[in-house]
C-alpha angles and dihedrals in degrees: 000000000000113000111240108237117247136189101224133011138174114239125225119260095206086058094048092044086068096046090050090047086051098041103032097040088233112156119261090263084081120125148194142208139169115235111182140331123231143118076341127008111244119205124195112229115193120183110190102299093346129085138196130168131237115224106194097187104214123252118288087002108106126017126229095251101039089062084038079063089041085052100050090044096054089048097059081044092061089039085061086053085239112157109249135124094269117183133253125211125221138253093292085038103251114134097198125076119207105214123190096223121184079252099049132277120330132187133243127200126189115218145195111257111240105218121224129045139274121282117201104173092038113188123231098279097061102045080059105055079043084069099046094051097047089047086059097052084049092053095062101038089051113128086357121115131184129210086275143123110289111229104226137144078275091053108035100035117015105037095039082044086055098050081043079057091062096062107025123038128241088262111053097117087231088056089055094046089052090049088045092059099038085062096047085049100045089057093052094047086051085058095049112129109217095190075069106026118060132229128201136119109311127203090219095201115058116146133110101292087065110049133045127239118215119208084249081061092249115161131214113183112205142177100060087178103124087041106138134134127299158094106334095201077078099071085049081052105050093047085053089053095044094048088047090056088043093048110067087178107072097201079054095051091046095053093048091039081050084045096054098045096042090061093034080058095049082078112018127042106228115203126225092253094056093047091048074055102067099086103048089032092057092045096048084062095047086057088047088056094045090053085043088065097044089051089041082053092148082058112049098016077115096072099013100109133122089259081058099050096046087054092044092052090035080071092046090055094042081056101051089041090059091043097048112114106267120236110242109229112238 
């Protein structure tokens, strides 16, 4: 019987238990468990008391030599001693595994557990120590760059406004809107001034679903898949727009956003104009998500609908609105 061809499949944990046993040398105790699927699939992997996580990168995702440049990133980030999921290589010390999946080869890291939870209403401790943490990976990734992609006005607005195309028309208000304010953002990015705004390799997607919280409030930050090169006033950016949606009460938002800076500048100076940034720079990456899941359509085609993506760029103008210049009263 001849096998019908598919785009994406999940592959067995039972099946990828063995081939870390066999890889990795871990005792035949070892075991493996699928944990989600998503942009990757992530598998648990406990031997005996000790964890790690699997990372299968889905197929045509990632190339060879772009998780190759993760790789490398993650590892001058553990020889700072910064607190990240760093990978670890096998027995012959290779760190990707090539995998012959129905839908062609795919690739499996193994990576470092971060130990904690997840925290999603983090008080303002922790969005301090957040900071602080952040402001040192910076410090090592400024003026550096990898063989990635390369977050501009192309990157972040037009070509993710061109995938949105394919699943919702021109006309759809929320569309406009989007083109509207692609416009008004790729006019500011044409202004920047690089002797004040700093460039260096960027993680693009802190928040609280990507790193692990201790009960001694210690912080490991993890999934550096969408890592490239870039302003890194926008990782500042995109933690500030997660933590506004998450915080419904705004005073609250603005103690633990105050919070946040105040420890990211412990450590690192931010200018005025990178500061003046943080709103469009935060909205150009919500367009680039939202052209992330109409590219990733096998994987969101559950949510990606035009109800979604009312409510998605409701969020973006809600946003922009809080972050428009107030009129002092006279």
């Amino acid at each position: 019987m001849t096998h019908f061809p598919v785009t994406n499949s999940t592959l067995s944990a039972t099946a990828l238990g063995q081939l870390v046993i066999e890889k990795y040398g871990l005792s035949q105790n070892c075991s493996c468990r699928l944990f989600r699927t998503g942009m990757n699939h992530t598998y648990f992997i406990t031997d005996n008391d000790t964890k790690y996580v699997l990372r299968v990168y889905c197929y045509n995702w990632r190339s060879k030599s772009e998780i190759e440049e993760e790789i490398k990133l993650l590892q001058l980030l553990k020889e700072n001693q910064l607190s990240i999921s760093y990978p670890i290589a096998d027995k012959k010390d290779i760190f990707i595994q090539d995998i012959n999946a129905p839908e062609g080869l795919r690739y499996a890291v193994r990576f470092s557990f971060a130990e904690g939870g997840k925290m999603r209403f983090m008080d303002a401790e922790t969005c301090y120590s957040l900071g602080v943490l952040m402001a040192n990976i910076h410090t090592v990734t400024t003026n550096k760059s990898i063989n990635r992609i390369t977050y501009n006005s192309g990157t972040l607005i037009k070509l993710p406004y061109e995938h949105a195309r394919n699943h919702f028309p021109e006309s759809n208000a929320e569309m406009q809107f989007i083109n509207k304010q692609s416009e008004k953002i790729s006019r500011t990015f044409d202004t920047i001034d690089f002797m004040k705004v700093q460039k260096g390799i960027i993680h693009l997607d802190i928040w609280y679903d990507n790193m692990s919280v201790t009960d001694k409030n210690e912080i490991s930050i993890f999934d550096f898949d969408f890592c490239g090169n870039g302003i890194l006033i926008s990782d500042v950016a995109y933690f500030c727009k997660q933590l506004f949606h998450i915080e419904s009460d705004k005073a609250e938002y603005e103690l633990k956003k105050d919070q946040f800076l105040k420890g990211y500048q412990s450590i690192r100076t931010l200018s005025e104009q990178e500061i003046n940034l943080i709103p469009e720079a935060a909205a150009a990456i919500w367009i680039f998500y939202l052209g992330i899941q109409s590219q990733r359509f096998d994987w969101s085609n559950i949510f990606l609908t035009e109800n979604y993506l009312k409510m998605y760029i409701g969020r973006m103008q809600s946003w922009i609105e809080y972050n428009e210049p107030k009129e002092v009263a006279t």
